[in-house]
N, C-alpha and C positions, 0 to 999 in steps of 0.2 A: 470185739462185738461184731454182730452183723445183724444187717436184717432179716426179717420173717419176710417169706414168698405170702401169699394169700391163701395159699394151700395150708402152712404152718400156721398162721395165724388161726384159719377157720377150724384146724386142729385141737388148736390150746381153746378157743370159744368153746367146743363141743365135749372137753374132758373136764375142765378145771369145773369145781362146784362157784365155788363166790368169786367176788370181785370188789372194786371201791368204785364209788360213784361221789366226783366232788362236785359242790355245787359253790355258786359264787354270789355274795351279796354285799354292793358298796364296797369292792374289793377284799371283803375277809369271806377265805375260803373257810366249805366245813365239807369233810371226808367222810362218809359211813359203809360201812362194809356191807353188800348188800349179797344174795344167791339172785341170780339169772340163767335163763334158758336162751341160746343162742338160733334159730329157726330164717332160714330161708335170708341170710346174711346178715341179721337183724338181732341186737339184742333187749330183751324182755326183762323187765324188774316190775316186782310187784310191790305195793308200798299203799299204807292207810297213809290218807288226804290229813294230818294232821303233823304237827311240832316244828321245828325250828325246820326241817329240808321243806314241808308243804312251805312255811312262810315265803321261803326262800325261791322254791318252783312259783310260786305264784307271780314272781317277781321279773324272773329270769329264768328262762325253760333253756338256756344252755347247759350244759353239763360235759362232764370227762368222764370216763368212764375206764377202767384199767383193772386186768385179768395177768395173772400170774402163777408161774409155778417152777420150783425150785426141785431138783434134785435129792437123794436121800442124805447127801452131805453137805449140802449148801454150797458145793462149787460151781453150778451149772444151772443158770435160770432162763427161761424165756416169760418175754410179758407185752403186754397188745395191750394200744391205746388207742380210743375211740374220743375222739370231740363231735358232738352232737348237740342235739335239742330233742329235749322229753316231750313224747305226745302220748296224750290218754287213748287209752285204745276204747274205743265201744262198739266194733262188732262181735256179735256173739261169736262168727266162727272161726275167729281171728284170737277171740278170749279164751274158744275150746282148744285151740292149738296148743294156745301158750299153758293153757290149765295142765291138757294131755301130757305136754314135754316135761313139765316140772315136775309131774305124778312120776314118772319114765323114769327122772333123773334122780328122783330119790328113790329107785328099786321097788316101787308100789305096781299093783296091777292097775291099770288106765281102771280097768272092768267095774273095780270095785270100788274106786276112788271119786271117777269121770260124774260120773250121773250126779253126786250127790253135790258135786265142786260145781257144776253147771247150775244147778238149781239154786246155789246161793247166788252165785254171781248175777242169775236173770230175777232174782229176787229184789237184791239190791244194785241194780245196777243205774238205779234214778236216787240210789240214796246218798247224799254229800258225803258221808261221814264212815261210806262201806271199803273193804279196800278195792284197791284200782290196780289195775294194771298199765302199765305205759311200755312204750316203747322210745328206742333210741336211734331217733334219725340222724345216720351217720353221716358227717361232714366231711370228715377225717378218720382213717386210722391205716393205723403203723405199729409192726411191732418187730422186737429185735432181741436176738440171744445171746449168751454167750456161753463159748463152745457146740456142742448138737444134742443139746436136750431133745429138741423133737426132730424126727431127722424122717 
């Protein structure tokens, strides 16, 4: 094995679709598979303020956060791990960023998509219970391969 440069890592942030985002309470962890958009070093997860991860955010905003991908035979992986703390994001142009990237990342046109994703977010964006966006203030991360999956 070896490590990812930062170059490789910011690689595998900006290709892979999802990721796991574990969260921690009273020492029992819980793992959910989450998609993310990677932007400006920073990773983005979008998530409604409700079930067992809100109970848990509410409690403890650190998190791990871990991005991976595997070869077409399973011999050859690289995978990047962030330890952070989740922060709710509430600027709007900071919300259009993250909205724009994730329209991009699912092969949507921003055109067609942007306007209408804006207007819900500035809609509900005082509402408890709308989803949110947060981001992941990175503490830590490190990531490592084995063999040259990303080269």
């Amino acid at each position: 094995m070896k490590d990812l440069s930062k170059g490789e890592m910011e690689i595998l942030l900006n290709t892979v679709g999802d990721g796991v985002l574990a969260f921690s309470s009273d020492d029992i962890p819980y793992c959910i598979p989450f998609g993310f958009v990677y932007i400006n070093g920073e990773v983005y997860i979008s998530l409604f303020p409700k079930g067992r991860k809100w109970e848990i955010l509410t409690k403890n905003k650190k998190v791990c956060f871990t991005a991976f991908t595997w070869n077409e035979d399973r011999t050859e992986w690289a995978s990047v791990v962030i330890d952070g703390k989740m922060e709710l994001v509430t600027d709007l142009k900071e919300i259009e960023a993250v909205v724009k990237a994730n329209i991009e990342k699912l092969g949507l046109d921003p055109d067609a998509y942007l306007p209408k994703r804006m207007a819900m977010y500035k809609k509900t964006i005082n509402t408890r219970a709308a989803l949110k966006i947060f981001r992941i203030e990175t503490e830590r991360m490190g990531g490592r391969k084995m063999k040259f999956l990303i080269q």
